[in-house]
SEMARDO-273266 format. One record per residue (C-alpha): residue in three letters; z, y, x. Coordinates in steps of 0.5 Angstrom, whole numbers, plus 500, padded with zeros to 3 digits. Each point is the difference from the previous one (the first is absolute). Example, Ala and Ser with C-alpha at 12.3 -4.5 7.8 and 13.67 -1.06 7.14 Angstrom:
BEGIN
Ala516491525
Ser498507502
//
This chain:
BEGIN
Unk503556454
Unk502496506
Unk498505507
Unk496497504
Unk503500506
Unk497497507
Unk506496502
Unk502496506
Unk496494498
Unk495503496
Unk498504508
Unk500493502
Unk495497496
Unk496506501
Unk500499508
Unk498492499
Unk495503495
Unk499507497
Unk496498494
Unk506496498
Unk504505498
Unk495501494
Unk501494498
Unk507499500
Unk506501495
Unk494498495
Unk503493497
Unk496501493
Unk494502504
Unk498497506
Unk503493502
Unk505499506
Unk501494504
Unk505502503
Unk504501493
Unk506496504
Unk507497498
Unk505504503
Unk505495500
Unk495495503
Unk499505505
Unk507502502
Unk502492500
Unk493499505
Unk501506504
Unk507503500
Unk499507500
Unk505502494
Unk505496503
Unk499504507
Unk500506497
Unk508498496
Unk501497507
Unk499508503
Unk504503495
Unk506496502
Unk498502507
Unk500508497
Unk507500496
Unk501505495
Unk494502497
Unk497502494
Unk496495497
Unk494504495
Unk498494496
Unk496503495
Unk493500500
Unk498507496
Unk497505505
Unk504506498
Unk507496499
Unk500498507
Unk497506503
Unk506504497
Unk505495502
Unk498500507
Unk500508500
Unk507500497
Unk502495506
Unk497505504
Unk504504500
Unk506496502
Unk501503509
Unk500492502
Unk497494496
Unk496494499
Unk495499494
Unk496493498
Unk494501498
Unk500508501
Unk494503495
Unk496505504
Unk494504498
Unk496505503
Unk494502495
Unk497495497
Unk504495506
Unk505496498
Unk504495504
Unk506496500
Unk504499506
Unk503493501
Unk505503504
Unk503508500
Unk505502505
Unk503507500
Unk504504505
Unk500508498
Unk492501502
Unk499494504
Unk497493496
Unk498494501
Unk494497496
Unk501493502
Unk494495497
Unk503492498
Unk494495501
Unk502493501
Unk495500505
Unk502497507
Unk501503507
Unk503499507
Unk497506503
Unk497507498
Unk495499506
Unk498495494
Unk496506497
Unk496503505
Unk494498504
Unk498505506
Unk497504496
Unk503501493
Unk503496495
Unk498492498
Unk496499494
Unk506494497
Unk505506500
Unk496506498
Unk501499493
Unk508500501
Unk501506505
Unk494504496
Unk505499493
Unk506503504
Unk495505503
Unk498502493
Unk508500498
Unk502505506
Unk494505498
Unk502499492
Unk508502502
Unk498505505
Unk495504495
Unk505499495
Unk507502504
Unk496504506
Unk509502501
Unk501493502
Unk499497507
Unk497493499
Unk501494505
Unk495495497
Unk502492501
Unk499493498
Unk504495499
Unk497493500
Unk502493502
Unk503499507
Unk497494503
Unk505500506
Unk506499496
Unk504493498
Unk503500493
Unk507500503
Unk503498492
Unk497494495
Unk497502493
Unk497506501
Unk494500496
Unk504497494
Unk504506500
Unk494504497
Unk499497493
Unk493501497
Unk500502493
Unk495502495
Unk501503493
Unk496498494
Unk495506501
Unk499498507
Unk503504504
Unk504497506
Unk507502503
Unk505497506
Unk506499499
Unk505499507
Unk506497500
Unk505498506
Unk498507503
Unk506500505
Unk498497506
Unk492499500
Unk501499508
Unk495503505
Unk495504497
Unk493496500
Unk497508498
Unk498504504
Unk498508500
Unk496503505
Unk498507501
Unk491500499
Unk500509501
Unk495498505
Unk496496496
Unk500505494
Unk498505505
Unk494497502
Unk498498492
Unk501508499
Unk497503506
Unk495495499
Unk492500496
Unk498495495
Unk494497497
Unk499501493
Unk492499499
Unk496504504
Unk505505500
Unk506500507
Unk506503496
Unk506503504
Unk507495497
Unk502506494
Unk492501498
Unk499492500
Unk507500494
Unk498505498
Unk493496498
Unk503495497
Unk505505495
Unk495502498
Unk495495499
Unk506497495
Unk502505497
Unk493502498
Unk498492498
Unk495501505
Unk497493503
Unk500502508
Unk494494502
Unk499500508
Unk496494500
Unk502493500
Unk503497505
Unk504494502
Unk505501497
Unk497498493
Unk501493502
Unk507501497
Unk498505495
Unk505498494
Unk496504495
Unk496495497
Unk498498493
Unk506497497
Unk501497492
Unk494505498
Unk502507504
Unk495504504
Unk498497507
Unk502506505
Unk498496506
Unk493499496
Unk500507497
Unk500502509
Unk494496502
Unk496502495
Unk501507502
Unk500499507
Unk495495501
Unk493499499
Unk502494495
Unk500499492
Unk506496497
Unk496494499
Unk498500508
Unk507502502
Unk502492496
Unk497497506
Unk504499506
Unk502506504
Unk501501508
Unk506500498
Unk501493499
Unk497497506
Unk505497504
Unk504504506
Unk493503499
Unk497507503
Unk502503494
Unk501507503
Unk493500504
Unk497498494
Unk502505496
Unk498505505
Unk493498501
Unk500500492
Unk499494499
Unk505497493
Unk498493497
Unk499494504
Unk492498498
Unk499507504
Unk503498507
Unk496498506
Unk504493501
Unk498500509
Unk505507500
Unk506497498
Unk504498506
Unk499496507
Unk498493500
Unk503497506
Unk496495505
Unk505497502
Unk505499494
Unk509498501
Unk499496493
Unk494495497
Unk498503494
Unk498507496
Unk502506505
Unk504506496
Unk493503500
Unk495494498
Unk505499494
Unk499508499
Unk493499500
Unk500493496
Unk504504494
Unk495507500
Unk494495500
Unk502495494
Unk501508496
Unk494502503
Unk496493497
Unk505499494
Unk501494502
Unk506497497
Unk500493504
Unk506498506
Unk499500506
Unk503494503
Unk499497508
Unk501493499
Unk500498507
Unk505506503
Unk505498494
Unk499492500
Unk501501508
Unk506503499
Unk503496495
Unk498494504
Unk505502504
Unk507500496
Unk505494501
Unk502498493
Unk504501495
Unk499507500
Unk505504498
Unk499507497
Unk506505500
Unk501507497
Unk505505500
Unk503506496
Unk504505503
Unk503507500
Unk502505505
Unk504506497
Unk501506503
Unk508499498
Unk502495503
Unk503494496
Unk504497506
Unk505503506
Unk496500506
Unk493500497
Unk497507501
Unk495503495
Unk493497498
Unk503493504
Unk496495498
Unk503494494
Unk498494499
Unk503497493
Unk495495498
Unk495495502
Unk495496496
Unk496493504
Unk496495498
Unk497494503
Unk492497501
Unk500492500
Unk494498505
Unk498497493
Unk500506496
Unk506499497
Unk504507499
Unk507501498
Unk505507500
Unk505496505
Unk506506501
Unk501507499
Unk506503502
Unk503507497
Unk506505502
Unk505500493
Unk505503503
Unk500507499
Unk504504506
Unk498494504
Unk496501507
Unk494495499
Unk496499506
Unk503496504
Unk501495494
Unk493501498
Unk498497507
Unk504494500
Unk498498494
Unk492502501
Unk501495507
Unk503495496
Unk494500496
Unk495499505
Unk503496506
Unk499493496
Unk493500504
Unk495504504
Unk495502494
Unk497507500
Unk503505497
Unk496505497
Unk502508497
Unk495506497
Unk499505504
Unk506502505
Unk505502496
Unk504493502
Unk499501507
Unk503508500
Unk505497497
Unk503494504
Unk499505506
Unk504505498
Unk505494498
Unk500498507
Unk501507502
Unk508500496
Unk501492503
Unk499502506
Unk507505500
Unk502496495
Unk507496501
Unk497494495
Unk502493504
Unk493497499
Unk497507502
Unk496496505
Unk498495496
Unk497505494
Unk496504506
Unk497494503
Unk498498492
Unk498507499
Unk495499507
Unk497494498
Unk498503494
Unk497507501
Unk497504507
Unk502506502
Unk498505506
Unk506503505
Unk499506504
Unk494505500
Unk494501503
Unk499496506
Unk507498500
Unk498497493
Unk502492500
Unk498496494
Unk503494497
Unk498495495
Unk504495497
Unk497493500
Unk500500493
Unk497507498
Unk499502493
Unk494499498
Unk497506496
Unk496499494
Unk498507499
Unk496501507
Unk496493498
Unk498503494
Unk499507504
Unk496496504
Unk497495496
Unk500502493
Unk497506497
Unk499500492
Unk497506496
Unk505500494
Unk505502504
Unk498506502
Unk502499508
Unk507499499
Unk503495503
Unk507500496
Unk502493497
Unk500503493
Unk492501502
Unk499493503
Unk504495496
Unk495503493
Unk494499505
Unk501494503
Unk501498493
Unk493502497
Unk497497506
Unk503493499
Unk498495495
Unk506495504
Unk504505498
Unk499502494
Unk499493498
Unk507498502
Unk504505499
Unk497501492
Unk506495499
Unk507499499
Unk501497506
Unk504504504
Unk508500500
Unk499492498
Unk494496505
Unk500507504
Unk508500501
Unk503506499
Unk507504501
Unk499505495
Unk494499496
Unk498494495
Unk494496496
Unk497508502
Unk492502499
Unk499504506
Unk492502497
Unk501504495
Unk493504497
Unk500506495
Unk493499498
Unk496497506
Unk503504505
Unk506496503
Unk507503499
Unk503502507
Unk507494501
Unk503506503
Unk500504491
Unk503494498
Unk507500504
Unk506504496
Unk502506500
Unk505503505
Unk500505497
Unk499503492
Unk494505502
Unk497496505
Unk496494502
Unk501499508
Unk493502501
Unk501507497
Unk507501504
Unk497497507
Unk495507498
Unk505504499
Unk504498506
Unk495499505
Unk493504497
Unk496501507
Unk503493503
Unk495495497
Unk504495504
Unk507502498
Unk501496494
Unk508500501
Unk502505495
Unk502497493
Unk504494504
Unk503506505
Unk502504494
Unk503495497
Unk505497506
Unk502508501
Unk502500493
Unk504493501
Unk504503505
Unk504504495
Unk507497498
Unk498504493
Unk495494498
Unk501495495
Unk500492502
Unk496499495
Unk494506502
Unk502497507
Unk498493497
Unk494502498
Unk497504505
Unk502494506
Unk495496495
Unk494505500
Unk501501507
Unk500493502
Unk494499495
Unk496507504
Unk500498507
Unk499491498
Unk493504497
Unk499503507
Unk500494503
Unk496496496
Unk495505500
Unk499498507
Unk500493498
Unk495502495
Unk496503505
Unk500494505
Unk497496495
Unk495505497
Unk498499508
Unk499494501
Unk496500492
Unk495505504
Unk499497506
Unk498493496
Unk497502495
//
């Protein structure tokens, strides 16, 4: 029988939430949404290419590849025993606590626990606040204090200096291709593995370990919440040891975190989520169907949940929030549209909310023809280019269609970095300016992802030494608004032609219950669709890639029905890759981010950046990439439209 060891990623699982370590490592019992593709995640987030990169940075070592527990143990032990050496994945346990060391550097008693994350840093005053360590990096200095803890038990002769190694904001690439170095495969059973080549030279090191003893000692000396218990750091490991090891459910009570519970019904198996509610609530499966506090967008989900309050029919809509008297914006503020959202649940009311005169007022005031843009983009925290730093932003695609005053819609550019190992910002500017200068129309994006990008490529111009850099950074000006300075030293700017951002009218003007509260656009094109009889009746036929033109579709049928219900258009694009539509690798990539729809096109450029990919796979990603973002732009389209059918009809 397998031991049931508590490791390094199951005492992180338990400090989101202790009762999910009942529920994991149960595939065939209970579902698990976080079941994710390792190899979608590595090309996603980079973390086993960073990890290869640092042990290019620790020469020599012994790598421990197998995956059998008391195989890696003795191999460990063995190099133990060696005065001087370096271990890749050293296998510790202590008891029922197993780790394996990213990093293990031994100097006769003296050892270096170093943990690799692909997380970046500039400074370690990063970690703390004035009085203990900040929330978004307690989860990686908790995990190297765990480890330090399994090692010193485990070797209590051993002197441990405990460090992490994350990306280095500070550091330019000093050679071109790095990334490309660290090719990403993955076997016929699904596990991953890099590859590095031209190790030679990788120039200035982009990783950087710093020493966290400071903050490993403030975690051990410190007490932890477990339920209505306060434990000392030993007691609260020792908890969740043995709280796994006896297939015990620990339930502290539900929280927030439960937002992004991945132990939901899946494909038949046991709900663990709903297995919690009904233990921890008042409520029955059947009550628990209807929408949760949970769901309330950006809602008081932590003080409802402590007043005891779980579904939505059971809030009392005034105690959400601030009304403003004196509001920046027309339209539904946060807390009203909170409130509109509780109080549809409340009545079962599954009409739309729609502000005719707040929405046409600001429709009114476009100038034609419109453009909608979309872009797609990556940030690695390897980088691709020499003189580029970890996670700087890349810009490879653009989509853009354009709105007659008549109505008449077509898909007029789209542009898309083909050459891999080529830098692509400054290209993508140009040719985005060579879309929208041939009038003064209104430029539209969703959400502020557009916006965040074209500033972080005005950053790059500004110390760039490209002829036109002037005249990028006025276009980029005349486009987007940004805020210099802080404080009162704070100055904005706006461009003449700022980007109109179709999310907030929809926050503001547009609210329908079918979408549960989120604004995605993978959420809102399906609504708008059901909504609108205009657009169910226009986009029910072959029309577009012919009287719409198209530069990658033809004669197609967006409304698409399974049944009577409409299938989303974003199910019907190809797939990118065999197991996944590019909905199910958006979840996986970006599951707590319902604005980040990135994940699917981003996967797919990092993968094209390796030599090692064929023209023909090559081909056919380009055209599904260009198929992906035309959709997001005709979207917009289709939400313009549905608009105008709403407020006229």
């Amino acid at each position: 029988m397998k031991p049931k060891y508590l490791t390094k990623s199951r005492f992180k699982l338990a400090m989101e939430c202790p009762t999910k370590l009942f529920y994991t490592a149960k595939k065939d019992e209970y579902g698990d949404n976080s079941e994710a593709d390792d190899f979608l995640m590595a090309l996603a987030k980079g973390g086993y290419q960073v990890g290869e990169l640092a042990k290019c940075y620790y020469p020599g070592g012994h790598d421990i590849e197998t995956l059998d527990y008391e195989e890696a143990l003795a191999q460990t032990n063995e190099l133990l025993k060696q005065e001087d050496v370096i271990i890749y994945e050293a296998a510790i346990r202590f008891e029922n606590l197993f780790v394996r060391v990213d990093v293990l550097v031994k100097n006769g008693n003296y050892v270096k626990l170093i943990e690799v994350k692909s997380k970046s840093f500039r400074s370690v005053d990063e970690f703390y606040t004035r009085t203990g360590i900040k929330s978004d990096w307690k989860p990686y200095l908790y995990d190297v204090a765990f480890q330090k803890y399994v090692l010193t038990k485990a070797h209590p002769e051993f002197r441990v200096e405990g460090m992490i190694m994350l990306a280095d904001k500070t550091v330019n690439a000093s050679v071109d291709g790095l990334y490309q170095r660290f090719l990403i495969h993955e076997n016929e059973k699904g596990r991953v593995s890099v590859t590095a080549k031209d190790t030679d030279n990788l120039g200035d090191p982009i990783l950087r370990a710093e020493n966290v003893d400071d903050a490993i000692d403030k975690i051990w000396n410190g007490n932890e919440t477990l339920g209505d218990e306060e434990l000392s750091f030993p007691e609260y490991v020792q908890a969740f040891s043995d709280a796994y090891s006896a297939d015990q459910k620990l339930e502290v009570g539900v929280s927030v975190a439960c937002k992004n519970c991945q132990f939901h019904s899946v494909n038949g198996l046991k709900s663990g989520f709903m297995e919690c509610w009904t233990s921890m609530t008042p409520h029955t499966e059947d009550q628990l169907r209807d929408p949760l506090v949970t769901d309330i967008w950006y809602g008081p989900t932590a003080k409802l949940l402590e007043d005891k309050v779980y579904l939505q029919s059971d809030v009392d809509t005034e105690t959400i929030g601030k009304v403003s008297d004196k509001p920046a914006k027309s339209g539904l503020q946060r807390a009203e549209r909170q409130r509109l959202q509780v109080q549809k649940s409340k009545d079962k009311d599954d009409t739309i909310y729609l502000d005719k005169g707040g929405l046409a007022f600001e429709m009114s005031q476009v100038v034609y023809p419109l453009h909608m843009i979309d872009f797609e983009t990556s940030k690695v925290p390897i980088p691709f280019h020499k003189g580029t730093r970890p996670y700087e932003e890349h810009a490879f695609q653009f989509s853009h269609h354009i709105i007659e005053e008549d109505g008449f819609v077509r898909h007029e550019t789209q542009w898309i970095n083909e050459v891999p190992g080529r830098f692509p910002n400054f290209e993508f500017v140009r040719a985005l300016r060579d879309a929208l200068s041939n009038d003064k129309g209104s430029v539209f994006r969703y959400s502020h992802h557009e916006n965040t990008v074209l500033k972080a490529i005005r950053r790059q111009l500004v110390v760039s030494d490209e002829p036109d850099s002037d005249r990028l950074i006025a276009f980029i000006d005349s486009i987007t608004h940004r805020t210099e300075g802080k404080g009162k030293e704070a100055v904005e700017y706006e461009g003449n032609r700022d980007m109109i951002d179709l999310c907030d009218w929809v926050q503001r003007f547009y609210y329908d219950p079918r979408t549960n509260g989120s604004n995605s656009l993978k959420a809102i094109l399906p609504s708008i669709l059901e909504r609108s009889d205009f657009l169910q009746d226009k986009y029910s036929l072959a029309i577009y890639g012919n009287e719409i033109p198209s530069l990658n579709f033809k004669d197609h049928i967006w409304l698409q029905k399974d049944g009577d219900a409409i299938v989303s258009p974003y199910k019907q694009l190809p797939k990118l890759w065999e197991k996944h539509d590019r909905d199910e690798v958006d979840r996986l990539i970006n599951p707590s981010d319902e604005l980040e729809d990135g994940g699917a096109a981003m996967t797919a450029y990092n993968y094209m950046q390796f030599d090692e990919m064929s023209e023909a796979e090559r081909r056919a990603t380009i055209s599904a990439l260009y198929h992906y973002c035309e959709l997001d732009t005709l979207a917009m389209v289709m939400l313009w439209e549905g608009f105008e059918d709403l407020i006229n009809n």
